[in-house]
C-alpha positions as CSV (number, residue, x, y, z in Angstrom):
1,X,-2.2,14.6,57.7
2,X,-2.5,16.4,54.2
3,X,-3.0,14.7,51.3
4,X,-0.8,15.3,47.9
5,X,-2.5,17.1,44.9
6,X,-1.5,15.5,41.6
7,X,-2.6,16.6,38.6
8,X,-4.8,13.3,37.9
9,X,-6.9,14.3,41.0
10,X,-8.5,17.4,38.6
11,X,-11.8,16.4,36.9
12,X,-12.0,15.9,33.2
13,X,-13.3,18.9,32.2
14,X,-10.3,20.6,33.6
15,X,-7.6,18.2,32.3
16,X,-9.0,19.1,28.9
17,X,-8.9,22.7,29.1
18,X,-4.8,22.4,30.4
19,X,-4.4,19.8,27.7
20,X,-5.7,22.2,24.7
21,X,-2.6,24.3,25.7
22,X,0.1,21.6,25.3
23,X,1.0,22.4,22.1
24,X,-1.0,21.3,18.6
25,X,-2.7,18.1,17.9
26,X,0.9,16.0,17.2
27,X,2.8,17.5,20.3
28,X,-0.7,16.7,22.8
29,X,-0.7,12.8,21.2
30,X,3.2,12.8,21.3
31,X,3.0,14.2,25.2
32,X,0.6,11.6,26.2
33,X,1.2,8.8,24.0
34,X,1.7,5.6,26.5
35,X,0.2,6.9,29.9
36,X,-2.8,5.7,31.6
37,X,-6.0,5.2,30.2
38,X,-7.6,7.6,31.9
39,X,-5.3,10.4,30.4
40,X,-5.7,8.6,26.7
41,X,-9.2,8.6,26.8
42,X,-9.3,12.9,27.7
43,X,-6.9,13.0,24.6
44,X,-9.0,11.3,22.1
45,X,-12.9,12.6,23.7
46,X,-14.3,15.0,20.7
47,X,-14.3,18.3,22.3
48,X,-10.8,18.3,22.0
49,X,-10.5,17.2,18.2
50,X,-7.2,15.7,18.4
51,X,-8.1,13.4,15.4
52,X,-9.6,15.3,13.5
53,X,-6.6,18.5,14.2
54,X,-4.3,15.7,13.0
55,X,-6.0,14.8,9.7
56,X,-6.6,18.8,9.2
57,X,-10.5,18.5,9.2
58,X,-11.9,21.9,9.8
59,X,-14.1,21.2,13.1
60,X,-16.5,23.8,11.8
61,X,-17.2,21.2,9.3
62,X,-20.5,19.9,8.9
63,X,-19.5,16.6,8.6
64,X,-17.2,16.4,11.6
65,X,-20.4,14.2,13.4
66,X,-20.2,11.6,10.3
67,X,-16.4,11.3,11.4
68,X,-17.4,11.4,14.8
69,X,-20.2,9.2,14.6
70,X,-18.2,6.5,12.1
71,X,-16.8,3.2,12.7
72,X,-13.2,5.1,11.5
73,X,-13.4,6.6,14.7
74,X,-14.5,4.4,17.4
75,X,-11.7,2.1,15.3
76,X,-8.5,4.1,15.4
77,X,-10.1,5.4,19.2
78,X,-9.8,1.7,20.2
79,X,-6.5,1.1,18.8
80,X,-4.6,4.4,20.8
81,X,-6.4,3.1,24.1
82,X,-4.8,-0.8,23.4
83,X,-1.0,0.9,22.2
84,X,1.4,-1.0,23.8
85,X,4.4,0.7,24.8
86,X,6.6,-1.1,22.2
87,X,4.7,0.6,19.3
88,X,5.6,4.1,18.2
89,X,3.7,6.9,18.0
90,X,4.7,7.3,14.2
91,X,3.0,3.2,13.4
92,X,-0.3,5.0,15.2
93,X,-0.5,7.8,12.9
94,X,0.1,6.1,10.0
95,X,-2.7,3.4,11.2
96,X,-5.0,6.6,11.3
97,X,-4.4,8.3,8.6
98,X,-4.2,4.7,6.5
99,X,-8.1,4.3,8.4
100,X,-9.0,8.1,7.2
101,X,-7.7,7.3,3.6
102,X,-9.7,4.2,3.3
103,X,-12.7,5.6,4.8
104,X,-12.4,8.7,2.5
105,X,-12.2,6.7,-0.6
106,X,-15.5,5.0,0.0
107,X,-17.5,8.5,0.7
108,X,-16.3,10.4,-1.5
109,X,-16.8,7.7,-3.9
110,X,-20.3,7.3,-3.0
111,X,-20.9,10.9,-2.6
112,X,-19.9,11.2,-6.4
113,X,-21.7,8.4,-8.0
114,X,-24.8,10.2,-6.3
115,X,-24.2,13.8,-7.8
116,X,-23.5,11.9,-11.3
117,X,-26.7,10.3,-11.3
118,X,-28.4,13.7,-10.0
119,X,-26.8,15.2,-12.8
120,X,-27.7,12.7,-15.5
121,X,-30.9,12.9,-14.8
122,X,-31.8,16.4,-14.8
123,X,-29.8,16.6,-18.1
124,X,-32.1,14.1,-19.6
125,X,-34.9,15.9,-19.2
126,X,-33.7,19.1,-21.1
127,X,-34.5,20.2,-24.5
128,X,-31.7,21.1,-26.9
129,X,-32.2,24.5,-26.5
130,X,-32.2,24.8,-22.8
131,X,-28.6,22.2,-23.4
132,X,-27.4,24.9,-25.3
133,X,-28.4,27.8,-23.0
134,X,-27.2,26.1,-19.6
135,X,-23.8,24.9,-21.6
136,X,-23.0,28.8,-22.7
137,X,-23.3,30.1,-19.5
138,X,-21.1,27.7,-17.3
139,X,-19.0,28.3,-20.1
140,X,-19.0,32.2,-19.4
141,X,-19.6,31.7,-15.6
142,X,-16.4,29.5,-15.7
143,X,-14.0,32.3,-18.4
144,X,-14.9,35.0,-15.4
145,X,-13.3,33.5,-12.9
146,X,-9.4,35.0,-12.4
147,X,-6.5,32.5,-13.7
148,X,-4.5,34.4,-11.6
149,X,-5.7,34.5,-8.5
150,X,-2.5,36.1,-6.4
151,X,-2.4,39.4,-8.6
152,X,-6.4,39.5,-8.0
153,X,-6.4,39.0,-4.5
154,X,-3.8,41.5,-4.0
155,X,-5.5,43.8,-5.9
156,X,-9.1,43.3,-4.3
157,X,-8.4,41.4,-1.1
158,X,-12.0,42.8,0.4
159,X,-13.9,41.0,-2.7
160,X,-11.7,37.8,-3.7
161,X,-12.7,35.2,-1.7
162,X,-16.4,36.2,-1.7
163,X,-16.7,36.7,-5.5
164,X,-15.0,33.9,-6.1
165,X,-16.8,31.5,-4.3
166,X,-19.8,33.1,-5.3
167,X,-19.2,32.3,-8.8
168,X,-17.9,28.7,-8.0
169,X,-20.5,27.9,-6.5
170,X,-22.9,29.2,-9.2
171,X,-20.8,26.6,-11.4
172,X,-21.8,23.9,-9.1
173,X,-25.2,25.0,-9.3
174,X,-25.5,24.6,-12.8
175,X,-24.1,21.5,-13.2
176,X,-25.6,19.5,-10.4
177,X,-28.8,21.2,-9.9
178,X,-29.6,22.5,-13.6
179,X,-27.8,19.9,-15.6
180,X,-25.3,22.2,-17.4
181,X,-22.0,20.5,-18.9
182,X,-19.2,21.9,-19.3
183,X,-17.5,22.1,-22.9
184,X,-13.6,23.2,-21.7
185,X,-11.2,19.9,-24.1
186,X,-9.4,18.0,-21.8
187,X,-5.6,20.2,-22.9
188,X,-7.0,23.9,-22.2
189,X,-8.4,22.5,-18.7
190,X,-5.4,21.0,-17.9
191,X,-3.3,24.4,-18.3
192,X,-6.0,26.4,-16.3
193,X,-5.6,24.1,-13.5
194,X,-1.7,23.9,-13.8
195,X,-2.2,28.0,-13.4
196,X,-4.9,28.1,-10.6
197,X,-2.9,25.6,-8.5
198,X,0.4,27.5,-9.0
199,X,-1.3,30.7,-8.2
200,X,-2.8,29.4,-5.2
201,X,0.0,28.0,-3.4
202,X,0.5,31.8,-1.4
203,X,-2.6,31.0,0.3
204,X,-2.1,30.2,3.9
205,X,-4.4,28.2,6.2
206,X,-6.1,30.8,7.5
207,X,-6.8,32.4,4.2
208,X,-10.6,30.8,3.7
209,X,-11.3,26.7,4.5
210,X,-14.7,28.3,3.0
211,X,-13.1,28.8,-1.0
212,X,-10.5,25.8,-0.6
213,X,-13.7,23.4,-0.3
214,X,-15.7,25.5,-3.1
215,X,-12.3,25.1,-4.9
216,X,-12.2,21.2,-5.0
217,X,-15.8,20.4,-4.9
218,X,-15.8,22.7,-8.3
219,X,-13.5,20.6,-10.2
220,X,-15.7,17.6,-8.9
221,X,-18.5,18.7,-10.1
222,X,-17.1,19.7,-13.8
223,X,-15.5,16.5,-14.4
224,X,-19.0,14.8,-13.2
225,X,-20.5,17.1,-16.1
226,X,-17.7,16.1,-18.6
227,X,-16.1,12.6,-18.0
228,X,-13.8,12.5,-20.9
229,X,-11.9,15.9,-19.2
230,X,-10.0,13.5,-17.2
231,X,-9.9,10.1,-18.9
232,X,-6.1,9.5,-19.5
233,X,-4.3,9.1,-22.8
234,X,-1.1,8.3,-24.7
235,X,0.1,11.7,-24.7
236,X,2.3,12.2,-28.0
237,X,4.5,15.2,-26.5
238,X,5.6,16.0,-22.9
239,X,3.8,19.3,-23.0
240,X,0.4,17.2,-23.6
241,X,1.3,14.8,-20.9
242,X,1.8,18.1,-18.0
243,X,-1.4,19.8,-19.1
244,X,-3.4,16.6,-18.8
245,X,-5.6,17.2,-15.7
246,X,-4.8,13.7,-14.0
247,X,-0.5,13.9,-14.5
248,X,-1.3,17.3,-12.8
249,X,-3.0,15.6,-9.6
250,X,-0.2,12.9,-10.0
251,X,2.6,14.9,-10.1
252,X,1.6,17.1,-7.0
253,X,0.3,14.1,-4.8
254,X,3.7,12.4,-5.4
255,X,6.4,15.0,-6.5
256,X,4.9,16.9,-3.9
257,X,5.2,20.2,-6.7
258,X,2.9,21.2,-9.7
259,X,4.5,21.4,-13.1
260,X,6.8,24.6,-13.9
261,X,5.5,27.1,-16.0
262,X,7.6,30.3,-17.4
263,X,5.2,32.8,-15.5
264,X,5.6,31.2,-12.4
265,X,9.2,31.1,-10.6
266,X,10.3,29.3,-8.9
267,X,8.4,26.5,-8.4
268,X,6.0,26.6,-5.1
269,X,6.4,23.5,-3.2
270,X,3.0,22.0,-1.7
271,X,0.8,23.1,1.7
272,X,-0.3,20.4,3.4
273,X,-3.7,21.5,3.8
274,X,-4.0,22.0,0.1
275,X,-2.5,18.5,-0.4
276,X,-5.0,16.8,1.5
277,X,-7.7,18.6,-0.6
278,X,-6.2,17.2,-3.8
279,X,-5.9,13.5,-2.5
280,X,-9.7,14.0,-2.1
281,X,-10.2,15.5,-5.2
282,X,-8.2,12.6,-6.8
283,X,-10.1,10.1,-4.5
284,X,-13.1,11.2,-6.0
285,X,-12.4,10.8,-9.3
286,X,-10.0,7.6,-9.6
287,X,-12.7,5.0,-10.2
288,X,-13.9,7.0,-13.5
289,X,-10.3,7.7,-15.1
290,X,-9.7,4.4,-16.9
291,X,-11.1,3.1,-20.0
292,X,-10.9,0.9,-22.7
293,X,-8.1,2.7,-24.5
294,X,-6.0,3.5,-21.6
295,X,-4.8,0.7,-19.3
296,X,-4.2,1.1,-15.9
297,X,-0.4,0.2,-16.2
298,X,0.3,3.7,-17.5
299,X,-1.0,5.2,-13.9
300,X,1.3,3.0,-11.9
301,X,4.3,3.5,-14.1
302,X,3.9,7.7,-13.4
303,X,3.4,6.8,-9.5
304,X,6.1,4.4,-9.5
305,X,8.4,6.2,-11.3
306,X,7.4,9.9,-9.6
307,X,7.5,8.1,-5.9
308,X,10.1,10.5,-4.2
309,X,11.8,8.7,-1.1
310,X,10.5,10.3,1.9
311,X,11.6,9.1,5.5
312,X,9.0,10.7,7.9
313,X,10.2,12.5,10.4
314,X,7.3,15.6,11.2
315,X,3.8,14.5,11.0
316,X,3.2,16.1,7.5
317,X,6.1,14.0,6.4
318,X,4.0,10.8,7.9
319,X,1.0,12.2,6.6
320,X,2.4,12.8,3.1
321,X,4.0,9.4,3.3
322,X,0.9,7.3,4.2
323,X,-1.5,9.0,2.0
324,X,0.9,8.2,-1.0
325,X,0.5,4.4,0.0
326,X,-2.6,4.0,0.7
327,X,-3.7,5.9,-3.2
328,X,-0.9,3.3,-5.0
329,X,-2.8,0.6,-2.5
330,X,-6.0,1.9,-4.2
331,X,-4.9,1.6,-7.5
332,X,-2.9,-2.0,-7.1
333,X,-6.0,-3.3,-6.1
334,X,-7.8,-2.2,-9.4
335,X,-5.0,-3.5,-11.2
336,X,-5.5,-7.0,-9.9
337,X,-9.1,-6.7,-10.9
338,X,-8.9,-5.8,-14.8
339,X,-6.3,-5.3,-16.0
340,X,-3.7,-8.2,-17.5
341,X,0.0,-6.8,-18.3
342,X,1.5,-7.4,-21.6
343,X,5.4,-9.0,-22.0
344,X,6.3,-5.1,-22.7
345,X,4.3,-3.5,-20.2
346,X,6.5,-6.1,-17.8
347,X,9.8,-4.7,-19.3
348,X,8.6,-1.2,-18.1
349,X,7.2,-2.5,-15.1
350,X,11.1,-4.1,-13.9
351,X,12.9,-1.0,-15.0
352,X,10.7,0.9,-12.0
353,X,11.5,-2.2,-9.9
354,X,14.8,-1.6,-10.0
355,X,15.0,2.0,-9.2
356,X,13.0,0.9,-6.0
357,X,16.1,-1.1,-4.8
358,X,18.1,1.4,-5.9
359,X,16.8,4.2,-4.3
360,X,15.7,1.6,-1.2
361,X,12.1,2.7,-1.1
362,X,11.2,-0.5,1.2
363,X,7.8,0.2,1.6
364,X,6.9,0.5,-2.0
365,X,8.8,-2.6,-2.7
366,X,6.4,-4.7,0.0
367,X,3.2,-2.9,-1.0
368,X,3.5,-4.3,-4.9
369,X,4.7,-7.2,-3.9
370,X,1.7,-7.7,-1.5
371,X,-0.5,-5.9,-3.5
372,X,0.0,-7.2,-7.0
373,X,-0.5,-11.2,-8.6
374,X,1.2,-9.1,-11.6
375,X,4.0,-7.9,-10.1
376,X,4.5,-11.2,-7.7
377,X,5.2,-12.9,-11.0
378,X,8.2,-10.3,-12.0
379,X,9.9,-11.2,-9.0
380,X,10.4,-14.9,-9.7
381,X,11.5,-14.4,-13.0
382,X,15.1,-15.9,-13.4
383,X,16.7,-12.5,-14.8
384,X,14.9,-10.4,-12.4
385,X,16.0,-12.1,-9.2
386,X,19.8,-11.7,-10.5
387,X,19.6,-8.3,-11.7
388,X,18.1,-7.4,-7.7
389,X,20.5,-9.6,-6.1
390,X,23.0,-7.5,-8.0
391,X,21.3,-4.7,-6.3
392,X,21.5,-5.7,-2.9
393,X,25.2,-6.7,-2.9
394,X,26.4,-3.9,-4.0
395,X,27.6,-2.8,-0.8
396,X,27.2,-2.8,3.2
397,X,24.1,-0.4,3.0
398,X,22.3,-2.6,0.3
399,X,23.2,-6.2,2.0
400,X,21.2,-4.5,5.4
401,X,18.0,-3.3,2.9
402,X,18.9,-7.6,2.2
403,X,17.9,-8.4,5.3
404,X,15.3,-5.8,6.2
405,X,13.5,-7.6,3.4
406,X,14.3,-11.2,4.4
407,X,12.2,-10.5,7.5
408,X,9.5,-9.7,5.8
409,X,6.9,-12.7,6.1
410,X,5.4,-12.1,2.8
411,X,8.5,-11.4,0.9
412,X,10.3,-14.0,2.5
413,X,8.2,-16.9,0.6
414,X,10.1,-14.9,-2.4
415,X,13.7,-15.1,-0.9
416,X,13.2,-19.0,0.1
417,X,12.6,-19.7,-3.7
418,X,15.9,-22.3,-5.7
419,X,16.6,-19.6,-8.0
420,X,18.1,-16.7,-5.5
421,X,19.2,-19.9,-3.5
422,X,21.5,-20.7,-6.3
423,X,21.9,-16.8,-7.7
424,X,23.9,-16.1,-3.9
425,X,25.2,-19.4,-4.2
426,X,27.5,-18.5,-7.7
427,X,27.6,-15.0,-5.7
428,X,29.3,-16.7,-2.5
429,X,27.0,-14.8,-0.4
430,X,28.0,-16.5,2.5
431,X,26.4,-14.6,4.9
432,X,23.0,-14.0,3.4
433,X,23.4,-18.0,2.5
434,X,23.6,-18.6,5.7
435,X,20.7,-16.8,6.7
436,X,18.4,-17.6,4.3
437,X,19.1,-21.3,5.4
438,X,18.8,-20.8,8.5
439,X,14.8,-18.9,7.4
440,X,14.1,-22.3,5.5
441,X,16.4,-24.7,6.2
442,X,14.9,-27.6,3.3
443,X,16.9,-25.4,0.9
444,X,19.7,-27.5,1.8
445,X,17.9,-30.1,-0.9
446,X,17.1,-28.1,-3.7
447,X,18.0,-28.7,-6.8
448,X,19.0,-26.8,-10.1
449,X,17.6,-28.1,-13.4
450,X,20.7,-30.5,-13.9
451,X,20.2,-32.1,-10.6
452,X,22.8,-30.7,-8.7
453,X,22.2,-30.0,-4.9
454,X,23.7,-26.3,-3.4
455,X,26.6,-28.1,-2.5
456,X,27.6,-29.9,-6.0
457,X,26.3,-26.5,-8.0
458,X,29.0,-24.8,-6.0
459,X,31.5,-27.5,-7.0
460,X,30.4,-27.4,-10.7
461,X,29.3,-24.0,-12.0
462,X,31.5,-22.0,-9.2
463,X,35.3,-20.9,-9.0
464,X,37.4,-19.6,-7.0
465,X,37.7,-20.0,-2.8
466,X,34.5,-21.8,-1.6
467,X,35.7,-24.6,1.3
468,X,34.4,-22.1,4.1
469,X,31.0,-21.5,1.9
470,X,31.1,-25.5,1.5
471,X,32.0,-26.6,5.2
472,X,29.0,-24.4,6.5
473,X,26.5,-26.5,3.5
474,X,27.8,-29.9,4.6
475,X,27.3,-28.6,8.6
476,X,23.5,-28.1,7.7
477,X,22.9,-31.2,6.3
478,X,24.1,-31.5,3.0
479,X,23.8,-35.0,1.2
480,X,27.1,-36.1,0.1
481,X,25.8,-38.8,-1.7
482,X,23.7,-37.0,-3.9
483,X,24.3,-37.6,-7.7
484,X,22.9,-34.7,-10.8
485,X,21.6,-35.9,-14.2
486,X,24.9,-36.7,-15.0
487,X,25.9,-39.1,-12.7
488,X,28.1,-37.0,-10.5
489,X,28.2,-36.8,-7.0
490,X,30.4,-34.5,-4.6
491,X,33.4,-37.2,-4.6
492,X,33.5,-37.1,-8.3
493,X,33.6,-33.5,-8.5
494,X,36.5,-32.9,-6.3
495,X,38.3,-35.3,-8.2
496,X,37.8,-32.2,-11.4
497,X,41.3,-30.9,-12.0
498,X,39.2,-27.4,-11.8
499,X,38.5,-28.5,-8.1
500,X,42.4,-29.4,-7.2
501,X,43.2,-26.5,-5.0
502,X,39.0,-26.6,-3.6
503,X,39.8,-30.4,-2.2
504,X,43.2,-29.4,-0.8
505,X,41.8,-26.1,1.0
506,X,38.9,-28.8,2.2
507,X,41.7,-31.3,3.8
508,X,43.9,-28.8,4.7
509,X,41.5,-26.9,7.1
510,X,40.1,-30.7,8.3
511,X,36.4,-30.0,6.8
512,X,36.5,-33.9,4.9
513,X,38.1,-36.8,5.2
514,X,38.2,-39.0,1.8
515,X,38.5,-42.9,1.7
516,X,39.8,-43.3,-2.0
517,X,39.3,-46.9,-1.8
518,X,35.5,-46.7,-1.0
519,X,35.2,-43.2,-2.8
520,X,33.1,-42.3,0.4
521,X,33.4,-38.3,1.6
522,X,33.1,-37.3,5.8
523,X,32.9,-34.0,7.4
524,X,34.6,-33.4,9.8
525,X,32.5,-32.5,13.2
526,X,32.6,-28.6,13.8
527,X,29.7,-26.6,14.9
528,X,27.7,-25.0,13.0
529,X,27.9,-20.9,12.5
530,X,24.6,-19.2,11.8
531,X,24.8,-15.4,12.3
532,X,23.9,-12.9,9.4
533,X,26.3,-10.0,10.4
């Protein structure tokens, strides 16, 4: 009797070399995702570099073995071995990259307070004159290099990319090994880089991993020599503000486009592996960009406001997406630390919250709320919660972002407060009343600050048709006998000639039954409807 071949009976070393040819790193995961652990484990083993393919780290690296070696990686490993079928391929890669973000942020944060502290020192222990010497020629080293580097390259394909990198790195020589600094003011830097980054957007992949790294770890390595070249500042014109070195990294990392310029047309939009080389660069240096003049608000108002809504489809798009998060999770996180937000700075602050609802960018909305003490405190302000009910009602799309939000865990602790209780309530929201009830059902007792329960502030500060909006309150438990501040209760305000045609909607349709004698008010036994629809 023959036995069947399958393709699990082929050994390991095999199964890798067939899986290599399944298509790149997202298509092998994708292909995979979900089947035994046997098959998971061949995906994720290191001589395939699936990982590392995914978060475009070059695997001729030197530091692939850190990654390989790191808790990152035995983490996220772990995590794709335990997915469950009912997660999605799209929540893993946004756990790994989220892990690779993190994990960046810490290296390359360590790897720059060590290169400061090499340079300070060698710069203390030079004379003026040598200063003066070393300054003048990174200054000349630096003016050599082409601005634009398409028209060069085409020119002199055969020598770009190895006299440029020779001369880049000769600028990282000086700096970090000799203790040069470099005198460039913050505006003129700015506009070089708005030019090299423009220029070098032509560049494909394959074009040199080699100068892309010499690229980035050059601008670390100047800033390290020259702090102020990226502090931020109150720019006074717009044409200041685009120049300035950090709106630059800003307006790429979340525009995802640099700044226009008349010589170049139109406008290159970004490669992702030239994005990911500007997060780092930007990871590198966010820890040193604030200062005493310059609060931290400023940064989140340009991210806020520059945030484009992307729904991630490709893995780029989840990469892009993630990466954006995880940066504003950076930043909200310093926030809470130093900074405290003045009554103006809150102004700007709910003009960017708005636009979120507006634009339905849910998973901004969660992160600040999460994220931020700050920005908590904006949402439980009286006008605010109006102003983002007004949002959310607006129509059929916006009362489903509603409840999206209402199932939120954190959020929800927001949506359960008496304010929006009573906000839906002069709304008739009935639907998203009755949800929200159903979330926290002690709402049913709340009281606005005259007293009034949801069932008397309905009769008293609302018009028009409520006995349906009114039957479901006194279903959930209302208490009929409650009395406000001014000695009213539910019987006394149907009695309001405001509330004539309220109390004979509420007979008609058998929801009460009044004894006039004893002024006492019954339901009427129904049951109760809870759906959210």
């Amino acid at each position: 009797m023959s036995s069947i071949s399958t393709f699990e009976i082929l050994p390991d070393e095999i199964l890798l070399i067939i899986i290599r040819y399944c298509g790149d790193a997202y298509s092998i995961c994708k292909s995979f995702f979900g089947l035994n652990q046997r098959l998971i484990s061949i995906v994720i083993d290191k001589r395939l570099h699936v990982f590392a393919d995914l978060l475009h780290m070059n695997r001729n690296d030197p530091d692939i073995n850190l990654f390989y070696n790191s808790n990152l990686f035995y983490e996220i490993s772990h995590q794709f071995l335990c997915l469950k079928a009912k997660q999605t391929m799209k929540e893993f890669l946004q756990l790994l990259i989220s892990f690779y973000i993190k994990e960046k942020y810490k290296q390359l944060n360590e790897e720059f307070q060590f290169n400061l502290k090499k340079f300070q020192f060698q710069r203390l222990h030079l004379t003026d004159n040598e200063i003066n010497n070393l300054d003048n020629e990174l200054n000349r080293t630096f003016s050599s290099l082409p601005i634009d580097f398409d028209s060069y390259r085409i020119s002199k394909p055969k020598e770009f990319f190895s006299q440029s990198i020779k001369s880049i790195k000769q600028i990282e020589s000086l700096i970090l090994t000799q203790g040069a600094s470099f005198q460039y003011d913050e505006f003129n830097f700015g506009m070089i880089i708005n030019k090299w980054f423009i220029s070098k957007m032509n560049f494909t992949q394959d074009d040199n991993q080699q100068f892309l790294n010499s690229f980035i770890q050059m601008f670390k390595s100047i800033f390290i020599s020259n702090l102020s070249l990226f502090k931020i500042k109150s720019y006074e014109t717009t044409y200041e503000k685009i120049n300035s070195p950090f709106y630059f990294l800003i307006y790429s990392i979340y525009q995802l486009k640099y700044f226009p310029d008349d010589r170049y047309e139109p406008n290159h939009s970004l490669k992702i592996h030239w994005y990911k080389a500007e997060i780092n660069l930007f990871l590198s240096i966010v820890d040193h960009l604030f200062n005493e003049e310059f609060v931290l608000e400023h940064c989140l108002f340009e991210i806020l406001d520059k945030t484009m809504l992307i729904v991630p489809s490709t893995f780029e798009e989840i990469f892009i997406r993630t990466s954006q998060i995880e940066i504003l999770k950076i930043l909200l996180h310093k926030y809470n630390q130093y900074d405290k937000t003045t009554c103006e700075q809150y102004d700007s602050f709910l003009t960017i919250l708005y636009n979120l609802f507006h634009t339905e960018q849910l998973d901004i909305i969660q992160l600040i709320y999460k994220e931020s003490r700050n920005i908590q405190y904006l949402f439980y302000r009286l006008e605010t919660c109006e102003e983002i009910v007004n949002i959310m009602i607006k129509n059929r799309e916006k009362k489903h972002l509603f409840q999206i939000l209402l199932n939120d865990e954190q959020l929800r602790i927001w949506f359960i407060n008496k304010d929006l209780l009573f906000i839906l309530l002069k709304k008739k929201q009935m639907k998203i009343i009755k949800y929200l009830l159903k979330l926290s059902p002690l709402l049913i007792h709340q009281l606005d600050q005259d007293g009034n329960d949801p069932i008397l502030y309905l009769c008293l500060h609302v018009s028009g048709c409520r006995h349906r909006l009114i039957e479901f309150l006194i279903k959930v438990g209302s208490d009929l006998s409650c009395i406000n501040s001014k000695n009213i209760n539910f019987f006394n305000a149907l009695q309001m000639t405001r509330n004539k045609k309220l109390l004979n909607k509420l007979i008609e349709h058998e929801i009460i039954q009044i004894n006039y004698i004893s002024t006492e008010v019954k339901q009427v036994n129904h049951n109760v409807i809870d759906s959210f629809n």
